[in-house]
C-alpha positions in Angstrom: 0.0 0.0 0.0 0.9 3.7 -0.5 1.2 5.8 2.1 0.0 9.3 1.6 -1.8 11.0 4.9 -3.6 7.7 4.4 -3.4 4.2 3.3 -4.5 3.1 -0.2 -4.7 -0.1 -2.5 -2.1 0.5 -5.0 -2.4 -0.4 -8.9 -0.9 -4.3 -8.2 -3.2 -4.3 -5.4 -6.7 -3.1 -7.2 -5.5 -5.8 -9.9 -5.6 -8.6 -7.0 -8.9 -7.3 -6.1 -10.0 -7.5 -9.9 -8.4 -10.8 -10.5 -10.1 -12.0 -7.0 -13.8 -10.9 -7.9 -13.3 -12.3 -11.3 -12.7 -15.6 -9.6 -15.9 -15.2 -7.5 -15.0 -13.4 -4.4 -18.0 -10.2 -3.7 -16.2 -6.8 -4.5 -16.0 -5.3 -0.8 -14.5 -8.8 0.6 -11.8 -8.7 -1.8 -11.5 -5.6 -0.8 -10.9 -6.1 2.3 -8.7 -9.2 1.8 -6.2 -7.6 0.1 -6.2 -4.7 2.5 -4.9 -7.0 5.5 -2.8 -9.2 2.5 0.4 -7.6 3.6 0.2 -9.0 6.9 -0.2 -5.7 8.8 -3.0 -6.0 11.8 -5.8 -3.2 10.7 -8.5 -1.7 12.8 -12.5 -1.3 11.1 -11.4 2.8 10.1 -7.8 1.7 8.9 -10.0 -0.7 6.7 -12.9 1.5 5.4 -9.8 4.4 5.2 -7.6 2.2 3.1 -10.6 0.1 0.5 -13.2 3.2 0.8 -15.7 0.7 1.7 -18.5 2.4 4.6 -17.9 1.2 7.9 -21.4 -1.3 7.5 -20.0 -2.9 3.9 -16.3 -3.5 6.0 -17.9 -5.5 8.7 -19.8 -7.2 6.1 -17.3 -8.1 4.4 -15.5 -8.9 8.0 -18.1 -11.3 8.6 -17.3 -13.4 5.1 -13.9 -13.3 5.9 -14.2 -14.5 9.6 -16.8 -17.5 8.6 -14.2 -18.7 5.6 -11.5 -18.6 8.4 -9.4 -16.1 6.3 -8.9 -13.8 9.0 -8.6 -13.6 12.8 -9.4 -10.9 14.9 -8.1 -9.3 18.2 -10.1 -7.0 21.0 -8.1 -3.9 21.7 -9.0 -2.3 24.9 -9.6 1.5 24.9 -7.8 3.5 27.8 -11.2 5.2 28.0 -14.7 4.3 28.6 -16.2 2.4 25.5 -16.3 -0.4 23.5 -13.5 -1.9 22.8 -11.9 -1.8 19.6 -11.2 -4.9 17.3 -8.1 -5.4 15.0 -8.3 -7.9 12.1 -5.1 -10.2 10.2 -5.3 -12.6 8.1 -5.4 -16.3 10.1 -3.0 -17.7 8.0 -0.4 -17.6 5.6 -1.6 -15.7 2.4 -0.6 -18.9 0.2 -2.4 -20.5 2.4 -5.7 -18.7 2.0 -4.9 -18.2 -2.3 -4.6 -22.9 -2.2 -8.2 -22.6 -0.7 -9.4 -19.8 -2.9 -8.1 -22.0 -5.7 -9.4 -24.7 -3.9 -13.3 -23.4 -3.8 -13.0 -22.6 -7.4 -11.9 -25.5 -8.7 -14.9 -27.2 -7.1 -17.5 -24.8 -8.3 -16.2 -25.4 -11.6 -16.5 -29.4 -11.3 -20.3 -28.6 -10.2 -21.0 -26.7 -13.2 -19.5 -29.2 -15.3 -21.5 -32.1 -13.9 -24.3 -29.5 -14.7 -23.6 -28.9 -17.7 -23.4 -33.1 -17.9 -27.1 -33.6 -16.8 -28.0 -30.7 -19.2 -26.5 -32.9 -22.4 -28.0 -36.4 -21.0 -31.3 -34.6 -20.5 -31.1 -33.1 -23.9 -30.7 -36.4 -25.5 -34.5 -37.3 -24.3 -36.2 -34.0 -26.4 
């Protein structure tokens, strides 16, 4: 990422983020994946700062994330009253996480090949 006043997905990283929706991953999730990709530990704002996602579409896209076990997350307490503050990293290894992107798509593909199967068999009965 560039560093300005503020973090930003670069040109490599907006052609991850391309390359990851066009592989089936939802725009905002990619988004965010590739904003934690570098290993760094980002809070929510650091997120919506550095993908200029809203604060609702980040924890959305949070919530993917966390139920694919891509990411981990961290409670940071406040030194003042409040909730506490959560920091987010990927869970593992970012070759780790691309084998089981590669992994889901590989399968989706097999599906819609046995659909695509069924479709000729069925064809054969017109």
């Amino acid at each position: 990422m560039k560093e300005s006043q503020i973090m930003v997905l670069d040109e490599n990283e907006k052609k991850f983020v391309k390359l990851l929706v066009d592989l089936g991953m939802d725009k905002n999730v990619a988004k965010t994946f590739t904003s934690l990709a570098n290993g760094d530990e980002l809070r929510s704002k650091q997120i919506q700062r550095t993908t200029g996602l809203s604060q609702p579409e980040v924890s959305m896209a949070i919530n993917s994330l966390k139920e694919d076990d891509f990411i981990q997350e961290r409670m940071i307490e406040r030194e003042k009253r409040g909730r506490p503050m959560m920091a987010y990293s990927l869970a593992k290894p970012l070759s780790k996480v691309m084998k089981e992107i590669e992994n889901r798509w590989r399968m989706e593909k097999q599906k819609e090949k046995r659909k695509i199967e069924k479709a000729k068999e069925l064809i054969k009965e017109f």
